[in-house]
Structures are given as structure tokens and as C-alpha cells.
N, C-alpha and C positions, 0 to 999 in steps of 0.2 A: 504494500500500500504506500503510493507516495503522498510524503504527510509534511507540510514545514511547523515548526518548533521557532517561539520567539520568546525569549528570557530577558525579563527585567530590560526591556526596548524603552529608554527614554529621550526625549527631542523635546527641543525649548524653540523660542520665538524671540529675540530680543527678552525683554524680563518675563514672559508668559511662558508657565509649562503645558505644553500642548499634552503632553503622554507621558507617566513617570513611574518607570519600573513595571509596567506593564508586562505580562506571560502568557500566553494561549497554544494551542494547537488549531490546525486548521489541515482536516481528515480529508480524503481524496473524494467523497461524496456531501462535503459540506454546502449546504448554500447557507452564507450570511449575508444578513442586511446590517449595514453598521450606519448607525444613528448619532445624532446628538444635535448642539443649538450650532448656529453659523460661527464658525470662529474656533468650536471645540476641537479641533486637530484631523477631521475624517478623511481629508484629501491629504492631507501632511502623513498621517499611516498608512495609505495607500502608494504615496510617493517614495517614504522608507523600503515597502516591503518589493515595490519593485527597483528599487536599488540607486533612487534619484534625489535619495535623501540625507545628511548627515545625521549617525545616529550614535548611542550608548546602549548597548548591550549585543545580545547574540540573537541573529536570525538562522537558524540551522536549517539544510535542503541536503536533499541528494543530489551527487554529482550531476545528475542527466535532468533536473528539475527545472520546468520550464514555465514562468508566467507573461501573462499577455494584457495593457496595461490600456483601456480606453480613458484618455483625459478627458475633463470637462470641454477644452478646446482643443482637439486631436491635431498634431504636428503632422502637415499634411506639405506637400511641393505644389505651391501656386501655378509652375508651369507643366505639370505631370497631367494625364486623362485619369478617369476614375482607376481603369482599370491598372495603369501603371502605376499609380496611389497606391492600390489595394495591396500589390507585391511589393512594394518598396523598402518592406521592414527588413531589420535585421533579422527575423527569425529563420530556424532552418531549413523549415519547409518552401519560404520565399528563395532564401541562396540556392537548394537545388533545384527549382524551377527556371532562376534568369541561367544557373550555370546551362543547364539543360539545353536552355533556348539559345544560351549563345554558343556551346559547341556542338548543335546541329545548325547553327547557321554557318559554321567556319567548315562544317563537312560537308555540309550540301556542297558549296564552292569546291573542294577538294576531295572529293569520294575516294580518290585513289592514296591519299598520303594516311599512312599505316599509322602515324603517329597519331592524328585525328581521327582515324578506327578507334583507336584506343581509349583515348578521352571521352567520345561519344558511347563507347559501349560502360565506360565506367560512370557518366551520366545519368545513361539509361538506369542502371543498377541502383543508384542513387533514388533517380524517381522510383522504382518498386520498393527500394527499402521504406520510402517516407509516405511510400501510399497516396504520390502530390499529382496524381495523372490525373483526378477527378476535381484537381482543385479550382481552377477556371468557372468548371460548372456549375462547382459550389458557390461560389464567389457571385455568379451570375442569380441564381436563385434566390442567394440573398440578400444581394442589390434590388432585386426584383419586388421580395419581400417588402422590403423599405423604399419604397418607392421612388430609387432611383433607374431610370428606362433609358438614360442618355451614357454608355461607357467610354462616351469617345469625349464628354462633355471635360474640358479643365475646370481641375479645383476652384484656383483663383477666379474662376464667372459663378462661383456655388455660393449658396447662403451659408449662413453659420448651420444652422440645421441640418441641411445636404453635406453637409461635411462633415457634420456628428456622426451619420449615416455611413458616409464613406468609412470614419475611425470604424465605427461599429463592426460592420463588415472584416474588416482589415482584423481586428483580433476575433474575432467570432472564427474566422478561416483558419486560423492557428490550430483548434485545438488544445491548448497548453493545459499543464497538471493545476495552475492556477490562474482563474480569468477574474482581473479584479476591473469594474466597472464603476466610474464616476459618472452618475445621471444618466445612464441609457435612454431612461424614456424621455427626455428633454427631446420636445419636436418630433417624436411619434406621433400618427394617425393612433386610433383605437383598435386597427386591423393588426397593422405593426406591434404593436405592445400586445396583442395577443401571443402573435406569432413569435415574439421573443419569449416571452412566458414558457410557451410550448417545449422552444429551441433551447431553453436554459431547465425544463425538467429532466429533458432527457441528454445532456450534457452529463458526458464521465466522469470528466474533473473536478475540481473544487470550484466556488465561487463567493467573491466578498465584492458586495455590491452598493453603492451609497445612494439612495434615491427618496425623495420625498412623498411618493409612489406608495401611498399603503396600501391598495388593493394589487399590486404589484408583490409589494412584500407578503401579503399575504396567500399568493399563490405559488411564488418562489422558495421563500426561504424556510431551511429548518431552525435556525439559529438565527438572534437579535443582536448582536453587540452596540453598546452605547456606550459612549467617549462622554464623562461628565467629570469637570474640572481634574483631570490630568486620568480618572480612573478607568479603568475597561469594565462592563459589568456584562456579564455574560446569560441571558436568557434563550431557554429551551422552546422550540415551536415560532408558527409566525406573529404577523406583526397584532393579531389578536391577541394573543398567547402571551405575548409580552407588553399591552396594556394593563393586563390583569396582575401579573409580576411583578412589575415595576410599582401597581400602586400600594403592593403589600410591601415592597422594598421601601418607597416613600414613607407609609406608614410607620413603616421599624424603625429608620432613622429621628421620627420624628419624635418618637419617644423616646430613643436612645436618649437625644437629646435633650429630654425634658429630664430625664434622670439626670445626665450630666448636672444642671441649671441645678437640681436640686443637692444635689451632692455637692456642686463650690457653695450655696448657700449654707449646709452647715457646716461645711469648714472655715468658709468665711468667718459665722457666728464664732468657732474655737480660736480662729486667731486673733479676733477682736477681745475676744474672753483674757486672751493671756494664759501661758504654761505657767506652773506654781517652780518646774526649774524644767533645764532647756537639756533633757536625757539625750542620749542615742536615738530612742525610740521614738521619743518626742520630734528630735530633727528629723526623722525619718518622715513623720507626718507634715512637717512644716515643708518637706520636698514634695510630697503627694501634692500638697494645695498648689505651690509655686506650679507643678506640674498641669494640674487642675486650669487653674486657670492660666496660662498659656496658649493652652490649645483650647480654652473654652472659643467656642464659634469658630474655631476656623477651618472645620468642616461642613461644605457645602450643602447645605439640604435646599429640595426643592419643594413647591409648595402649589396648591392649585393656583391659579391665576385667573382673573377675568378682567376684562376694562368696563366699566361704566360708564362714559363720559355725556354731558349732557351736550345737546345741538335746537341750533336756531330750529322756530316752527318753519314746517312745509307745508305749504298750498292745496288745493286738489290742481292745479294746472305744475306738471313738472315738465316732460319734454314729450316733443311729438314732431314727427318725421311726416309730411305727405307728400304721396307721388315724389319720393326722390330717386334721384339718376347720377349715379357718379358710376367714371371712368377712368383707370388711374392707365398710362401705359396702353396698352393691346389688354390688358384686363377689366371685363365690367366686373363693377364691386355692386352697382346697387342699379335696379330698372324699376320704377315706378313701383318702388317700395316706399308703403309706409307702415306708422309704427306709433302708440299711443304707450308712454310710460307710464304709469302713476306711483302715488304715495305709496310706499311700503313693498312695490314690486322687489323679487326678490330672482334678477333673469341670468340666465346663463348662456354665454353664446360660445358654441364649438364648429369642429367638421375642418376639410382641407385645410392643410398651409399656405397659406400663401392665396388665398381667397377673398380678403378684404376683414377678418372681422376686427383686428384694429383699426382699420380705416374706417369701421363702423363708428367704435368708440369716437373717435378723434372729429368725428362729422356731428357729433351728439354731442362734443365738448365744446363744439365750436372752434377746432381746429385747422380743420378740413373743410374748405367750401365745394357747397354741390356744383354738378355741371346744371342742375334744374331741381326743382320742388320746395319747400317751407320745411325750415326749422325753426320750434319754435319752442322759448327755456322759460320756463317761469318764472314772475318776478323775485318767488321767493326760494330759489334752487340757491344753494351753495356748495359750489363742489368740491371733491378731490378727488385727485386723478394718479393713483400707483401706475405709471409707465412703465414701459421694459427699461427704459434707461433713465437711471437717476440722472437728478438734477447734480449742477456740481456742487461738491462739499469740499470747503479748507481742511486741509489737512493738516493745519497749525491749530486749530481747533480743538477744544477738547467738550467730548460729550455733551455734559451736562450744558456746558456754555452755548451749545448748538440749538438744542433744543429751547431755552431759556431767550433767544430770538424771538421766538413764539408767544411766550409768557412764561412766568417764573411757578403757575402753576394753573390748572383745571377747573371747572366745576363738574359733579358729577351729575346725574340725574336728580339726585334728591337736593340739588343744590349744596353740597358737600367740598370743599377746596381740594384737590388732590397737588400734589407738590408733583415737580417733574423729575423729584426721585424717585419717588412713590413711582409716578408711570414707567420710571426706565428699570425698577427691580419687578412689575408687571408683563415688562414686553423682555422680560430675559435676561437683561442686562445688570449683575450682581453688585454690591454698592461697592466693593472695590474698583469696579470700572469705570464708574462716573467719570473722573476726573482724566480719562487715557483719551492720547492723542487721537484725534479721528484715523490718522495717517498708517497707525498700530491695529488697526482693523483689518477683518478680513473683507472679501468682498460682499458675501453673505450678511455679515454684518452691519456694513455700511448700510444695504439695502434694506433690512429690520431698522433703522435709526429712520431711513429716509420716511419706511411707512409709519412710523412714529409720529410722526414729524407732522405729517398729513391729518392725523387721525387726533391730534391735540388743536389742530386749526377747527375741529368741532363741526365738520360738513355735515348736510343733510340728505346729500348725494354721493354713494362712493362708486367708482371707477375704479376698476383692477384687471392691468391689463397682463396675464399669465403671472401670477403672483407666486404660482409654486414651482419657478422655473428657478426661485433663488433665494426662497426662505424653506430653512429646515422646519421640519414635522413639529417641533416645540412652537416653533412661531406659527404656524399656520393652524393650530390648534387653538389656540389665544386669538387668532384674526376669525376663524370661525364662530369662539363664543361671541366676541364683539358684535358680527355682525347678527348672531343669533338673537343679542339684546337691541339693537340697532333699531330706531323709531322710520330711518331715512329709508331711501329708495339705492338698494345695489345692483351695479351687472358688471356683470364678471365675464372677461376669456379666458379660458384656460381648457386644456385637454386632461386634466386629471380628475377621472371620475371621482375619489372620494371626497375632494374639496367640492367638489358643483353640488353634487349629492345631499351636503350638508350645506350650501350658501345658496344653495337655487330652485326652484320648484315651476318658472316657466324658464322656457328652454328656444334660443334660435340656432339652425343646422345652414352652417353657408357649407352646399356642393361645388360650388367653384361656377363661373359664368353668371354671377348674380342671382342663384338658384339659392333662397333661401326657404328652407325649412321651419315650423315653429310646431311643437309640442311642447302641451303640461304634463307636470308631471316631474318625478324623478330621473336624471341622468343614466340611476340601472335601470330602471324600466325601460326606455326606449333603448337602451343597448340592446335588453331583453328581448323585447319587443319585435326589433329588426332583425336579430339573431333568429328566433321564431319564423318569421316571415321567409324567411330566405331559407330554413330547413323541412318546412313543417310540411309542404307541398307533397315527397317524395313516400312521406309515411301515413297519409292521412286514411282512416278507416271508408272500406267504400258504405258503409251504415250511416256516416257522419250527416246532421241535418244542416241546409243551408241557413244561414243567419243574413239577414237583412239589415242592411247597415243605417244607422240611424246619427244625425246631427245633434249632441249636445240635450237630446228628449229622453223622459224616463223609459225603462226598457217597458216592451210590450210584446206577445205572444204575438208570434210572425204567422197572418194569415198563409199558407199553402194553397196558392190557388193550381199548379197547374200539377198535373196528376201524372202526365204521360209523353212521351217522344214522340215530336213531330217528324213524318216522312225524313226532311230533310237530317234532322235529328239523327234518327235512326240510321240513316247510312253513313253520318257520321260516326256512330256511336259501333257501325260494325269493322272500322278500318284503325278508330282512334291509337287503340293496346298495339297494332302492328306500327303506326307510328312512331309513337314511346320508345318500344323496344330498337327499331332505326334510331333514333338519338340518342340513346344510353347506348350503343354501341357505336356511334360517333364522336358524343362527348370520350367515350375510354378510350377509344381509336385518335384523339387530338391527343389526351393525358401520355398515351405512350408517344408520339411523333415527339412532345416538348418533351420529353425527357433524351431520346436520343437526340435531341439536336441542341443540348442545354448548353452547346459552343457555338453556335451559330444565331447571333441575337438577332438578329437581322427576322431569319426562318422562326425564332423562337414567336416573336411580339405577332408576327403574322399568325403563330398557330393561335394565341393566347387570342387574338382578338374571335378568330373563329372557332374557338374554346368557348367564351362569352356568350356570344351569339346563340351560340349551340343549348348553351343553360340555359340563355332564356328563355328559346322557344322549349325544350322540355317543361320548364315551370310552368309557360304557359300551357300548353297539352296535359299537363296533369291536374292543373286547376280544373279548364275545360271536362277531363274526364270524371272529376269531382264529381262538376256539377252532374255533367250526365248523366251520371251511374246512380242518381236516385230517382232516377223516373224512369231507367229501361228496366225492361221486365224480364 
């Protein structure tokens, strides 16, 4: 079993200990999710363990032990295609592939010089030892997966997204004994983060994975790790598993603690009392206390959290979109859409990348002017708007004085003063840190300050645009109750089902071309929902009764008026089943062409489109046959 061993691993920051004296095992079927606040060290132990970090203590591996290292922003060549990205790495499976390719390109030219016999056949050997003949096609399926279709496309024309994709790929195609992953699902579709899921159960190797992603974690991992002030704490099961954990671990400490408080209290009392004379025994106690109180508080406990803060009243007129049309580029974002917000909505907008639904925000903020229609903000809206890119912040600056810009403190709902200590040991921020340079922040952190920041200016409208692209799971835990007490009107972008789940109950689906979607409801349900839809066709009972679809009206017993197959019916109904069976052996007849040709992208995308086509019309013929099949006889 190959297993790495890490003993007493410690790494500092300038004066902050990130990790100290830290030990674990990490077993060849591990999946961890490692956790903690912005700033706690999880990408600093990621960077240690793949070997990019200075550190103290011992990381133990086997000689042949191999990890594979996706960063938050993958080191990619601006002037390279996808697919020469993809192999680019140092790994072994990449060097014997470019070897491969370059001494069959040196023996094509020279088929007769004996020396380059040689190399090419000791090549060849090389590719069956590393098992890299399939790798291309791998590579190809899983570009495909992630919705990258262009291999000829350069980095440098790619988004930051497209390029996470590329990293993705790029150590997914490894293999290695250890795949440690920084934010995988950052700019996944919901298809893709399935399909990773999938691809990461049945992965051999180990995996340590940092993601804000709890229905992620929850389907991935067996193992929790959390990074809380320098310590590792190790829970069993997923990220359900260790909510439950964690609050009996909180709980223990918390009492721990209350006994400590109680125990300097009577020693306190004995030292004030006075020793009648100053024994051995006696100094022995008088070191207890000294002891006592030293380390009284200066271990970290956490505590539940909530913000309350109070906010201007809000109107019944807040914002309203009609017939609008914007066109950003060769991209429609919006066609003779419109859109009626009110008080206390609570909306979520998802679907494609790169589809407009910022641009939505930003036309609602009054950022972004239409090519055509009315927006229209009430007089009594006060916004705030969490962008994907902060605002700039001095980095000569220290915390507390940043926020103190704002005001020196709150009120809260009940008209209550809250200091802007009080809110920064709420939003995570522990009272040692008040007072630290902005510039000693991590990036995560800044971004928890900036939404701070926002959220003390006391709006009545909040705007959040992918908010858990760059606050850890503690913060966006605390941004959820907020909003849960929250009087104002929120909409939210983001692709991460458990945050919408919990911050949104009406829902917009931008398809791309101005095609927007809207359902109520919960964000699992319509995943649900469209999962169903898309499966349910090929299993359905021919017994099943037709339901008639009703607008928004209480349900009612579906009159059955027709009883029997028309002529025309009927001849349809004696040819339909030999249809069906033509496209289920069409669809499986395209399934196998794209797999023999999964080096040929070209023939591949042509099979995939008449793949598609193919499902559809079976979906349709089976609906069809549905229906029919309750009225032939």
C-alpha cells in the first residue's frame, strides 16, 4: 500500500503559524477534504506536501511515490494549444509520450539508421511499461467532460476558468499515488462536478482536496481534516459527519474551558489569601497558578456566530427590468426580458459560463447600460454589491482601522450598538488580529474583510456575485445565517448548490443565447427534477396514467376522455417498438464509433452531435409510445 507519513510538519508566515507540529497518514484509498477559515494555512499544506514549500519536520514516501498538484491558478504556457498544455508536465507519463513522439519523428525520416531502430523500439517499451498509448484519448474525454471542445484553442485566448479546466485535466491524466486538488469545482457547470465526483470515487489513489463545495465533500470524501489556529483535527466520514463532530469537539472545549476559568479562580483566591510559609510544596503550587494563568485563553475556541445588523426600510417598489435587450460582443445576454424584484425576494441565478449572468447583476446595479428597455431602482433601495473582484484595499492599513472608515460601530436590529470588534470576532476574525496589517492577509481573507465591509454599510439590497468562489465554508456559513435573518431583498450567482439551497428559493437558469430559464423552488429540486426528466422516459411503466399539466391551479382529477387509437394511431402504434429498437441500436452503434475514434476530435464532435440527435429523437418515441400504449388494446 503506498501510504505518505508527515511528522511534526511545521511552516510559519512572517509572525503567523500557519501549521505546528502537525502528524497524519494519508492511506492509498483516502479521500480528504481539508477545511478551515481563509488565511488558516490549507493551500500552504498542500504546497508543503507537494514539495513547493519550506518546511520543519519529516514528510516520508516511497521511492516511486508520485503526486499530482492542481493550483488554485494552474501554471499553464500562454503560447502552448490545450492539448500541448495538457502534456507539458514534468510527470513520467508526459516524458514518455513527447520522448515517444519525438523518436518516431526522427525514425520516420530515417527508417534505415539502426541506431534510431533502437531508441524507437526502446520508446515503444517505455509506452507499454507506463500504459500512456490510451492517454491522448483520455485526455480528450476529459477535456470533453469539462467542457473544453476547442484542443487547438491557446491558453493565453482562455479564461481563468478554461484554464482551471485545462490544470484539471492535466493532473487528472497522471494518475498519481497522491492527487491533491485546490478548488476543483471553481467554474464547473453542474454536469462537470458530477462527472468529477464520479471520476474521483473510483480513482485508486489517495486524494486531499480543499473546496468550499459541501455537497461535493459530501459525496467525495471519507475523511475531514481542519486546519484551526496552527492545529490538524482529524474527522471520520463526510462533510455531514463532521458537522456533527466538530460541534461535540466545540462543545468539549468549551467546557474545558470553563473549568480552566474556574480553577485560576481558586487559585487566584489562595494567592491573594497568602501561604502561612513558602514550602517546597507550597512553591510547587504557586508554579501551577503562574502556569494557570499563562496559558489561561490562549487557546482558540470557536463559538457559534450570527450577524444581526439593522438596515434602512425598503419600499414595495425595488427593481424591475422590462423588455430588456443587451448584447455584449457576438453574445446576446438579455432579449426582451423582463423581471419584477420585490421586498424580501430571496433569487438565485445559475447555468453556463460565460452566459451573461453577471452582466445581469451589473445591468440591475446600474452598471451596465441596456442596448433597449427600462430599468427601474426604487427610491428606497440601498445596495451592496460583493463583486468577483474587490475593491482596492491599503495594504498599510491595519484591520480594525479599515473597517472603522465605515463607523466605529453598528446598530443591530433591536437597536443595540455593536463595536467593529464585536463584528470582526463574528465574521472570523480573532481579537489578536484586529490590529494586523491588511498586506499580512491572505487572499481569502482580504475578501471576508471586503464582505464585511459591505455588510456594516447596513444595505437593504444585497448582490453577491459567486461569493463561494473565495470564502471558506466558516464564512459562508455566517453569510448564510445573515442572510437567513436578513429583512432586505438578495440575488445571488453562484454554481454551488448548497449555498443557493440555503440563500435562494426563486431561481433564474441563463442557457446561453439569452435563453433564460426561471423556476421556484429549491436548487436540489430542479437539479432533481431535470435529472428525472432526462432519465425517466426509458423506464417508464406501460400501466402509467397520463397527467395533464396544469398552470399554478389546485390539483384536480384528470377527466379521460379518449378511450381508444385512432386508424392513424394505430399504424403508428404497430411500427413505433420497431423504431425504438433502430435507435437504441444506433445510439450504441455512435457510443462505440466515439470510443474508437476518441483520437480523432474532428470525427469524434461529428459522432457526439449525431449521438445527441439520436437521444433525442429516442426520448421522443418513447414519450410518444407512452402515450400510446394506454389506449391500444
Amino acid at each position: 500500500m503506498q501510504t505518505l507519513r508527515a511528522e511534526n510538519l511545521t511552516r510559519t508566515y512572517g509572525e503567523k503559524t500557519l501549521f505546528d507540529k502537525i502528524s497524519f497518514i494519508i492511506n492509498e484509498h483516502d479521500r480528504i477534504g481539508l477545511i478551515g477559515t481563509n488565511g488558516s494555512g490549507k493551500t500552504s499544506l498542500l504546497n508543503t506536501l507537494a514539495g513547493l514549500a519550506q518546511y520543519h519536520g519529516d514528510i516520508i514516501t516511497p521511492n516511486d511515490y508520485s503526486i499530482a498538484y492542481l493550483k488554485q491558478i494552474p501554471e499553464l504556457n500562454a503560447d502552448q494549444t490545450v492539448m500541448d498544455a495538457v502534456f507539458s508536465g514534468s510527470q513520467k507519463v508526459f516524458k514518455v509520450i513527447r520522448y515517444y513522439e519525438d523518436t518516431l519523428a526522427a525514425y520516420s525520416n530515417d527508417p534505415e539508421n539502426p541506431e534510431l531502430q533502437k531508441k524507437y523500439m526502446a520508446a515503444e517499451a517505455q509506452m507499454n511499461e507506463a500504459d500512456a498509448w490510451t492517454a491522448e484519448s483520455d485526455v480528450k474525454t476529459i477535456l470533453t467532460q469539462l467542457h473544453i471542445t476547442d484542443l487547438t484553442q491557446k491558453i493565453g485566448t482562455m479564461s481563468g476558468g478554461q484554464q482551471k479546466r485545462v490544470g484539471l485535466a492535466q493532473v487528472l491524466i497522471q494518475s498519481p499515488d497522491l492527487l491533491l486538488l485546490d478548488e476543483p469545482t471553481n467554474h464547473l457547470d453542474f454536469d462537470s462536478i458530477d462527472w468529477l465526483q464520479n471520476y474521483l470515487a473510483n480513482y485508486k489513489g489517495a486524494l486531499l482536496v480543499v473546496t468550499h463545495d459541501r455537497y461535493f465533500l459530501d459525496q467525495v470524501a471519507n475523511h475531514i481534516w481542519e486546519l484551526s489556529f496552527g492545529r490538524l483535527f482529524n474527522y471520520d466520514g463526510n462533510y455531514q459527519d463532521f458537522v456533527g463532530q466538530k460541534a461535540e469537539r466545540v462543545e468539549m472545549e468549551a467546557s474545558q474551558d470553563h473549568k480552566q476559568q474556574q480553577l485560576y479562580k481558586q487559585e487566584l483566591a489562595w494567592m491573594k489569601a497568602g501561604a502561612h510559609a513558602r514550602s517546597t510544596k507550597q512553591q510547587a503550587r504557586i508554579n501551577r497558578f503562574n502556569d494557570l494563568e499563562s496559558n489561561l485563553g490562549t487557546t482558540p475556541t470557536e463559538h457559534d456566530v450570527s450577524i444581526d445588523l439593522g438596515q434602512t426600510r425598503l419600499g414595495k417598489q425595488v427593481i424591475e427590468l422590462q423588455h430588456a435587450n443587451l448584447t455584449l460582443g457576438d453574445h446576446r445576454i438579455l432579449n426582451d426580458f423582463s423581471l419584477l424584484v420585490q421586498a424580501g425576494d430571496r433569487i438565485g441565478i445559475s447555468g453556463e459560463n460565460g452566459a451573461g449572468k453577471s452582466s445581469l447583476l451589473n445591468v440591475m446595479a446600474d452598471r451596465l447600460p441596456l442596448d433597449s428597455g427600462t430599468l427601474i431602482i426604487g427610491e428606497t433601495v440601498k445596495m451592496a454589491y460583493y463583486t468577483q473582484q474587490t475593491e482596492p484595499i491599503p495594504d498599510d492599513k491595519r484591520i480594525i482601522n479599515y473597517l472603522s472608515e465605515v463607523g466605529h460601530n453598528v446598530t443591530d436590529k433591536s437597536g443595540n450598538k455593536i463595536s467593529v470588534s464585536e463584528l470582526l470576532e463574528q465574521f472570523l476574525f480573532p481579537r489578536f488580529m484586529h490590529g494586523t496589517l491588511i498586506r499580512k492577509l491572505s487572499g481569502g481573507e482580504k475578501r471576508r474583510l471586503y464582505l464585511l465591509k459591505l455588510l456594516m454599510e447596513q444595505p437593504n439590497v444585497l448582490f453577491l456575485d459567486e461569493p463561494t468562489n473565495d470564502l471558506d465554508i466558516g464564512t459562508l456559513t455566517v453569510l448564510e445565517d445573515y442572510v437567513k435573518h436578513f429583512n432586505g431583498t438578495v440575488i445571488t450567482v453562484s454554481h454551488d448548490r448548497y449555498f443557493l439551497d440555503k440563500v435562494a428559493d426563486k431561481l433564474l437558469f441563463f442557457d446561453g443565447d439569452a435563453k433564460i430559464e426561471s423556476y421556484s423552488g429549491l436548487f436540489t429540486d430542479y437539479l432533481a427534477q431535470q435529472q428525472t426528466a432526462a432519465t425517466s422516459t426509458a423506464a417508464v411503466s406501460k400501466k402509467a396514467k397520463p397527467v395533464k399539466p396544469v398552470d399554478d391551479q389546485p390539483s384536480e382529477p384528470v377527466k379521460k376522455e379518449k378511450t381508444k387509437l385512432t386508424y392513424k394511431e394505430q399504424q403508428e402504434w404497430a411500427t413505433i417498438e420497431d423504431e425504438i429498437d433502430a435507435l437504441e441500436t444506433k445510439k450504441a452503434d455512435l457510443e462505440s464509433q466515439m470510443t474508437q475514434n476518441g483520437d480523432n476530435y474532428d470525427k469524434l464532435a461529428s459522432l457526439q452531435t449525431d449521438f445527441e440527435a439520436t437521444d433525442k429523437e429516442l426520448d421522443d418515441k418513447m414519450a410518444r409510445w407512452d402515450y400510446l400504449s394506454q389506449y391500444a388494446e
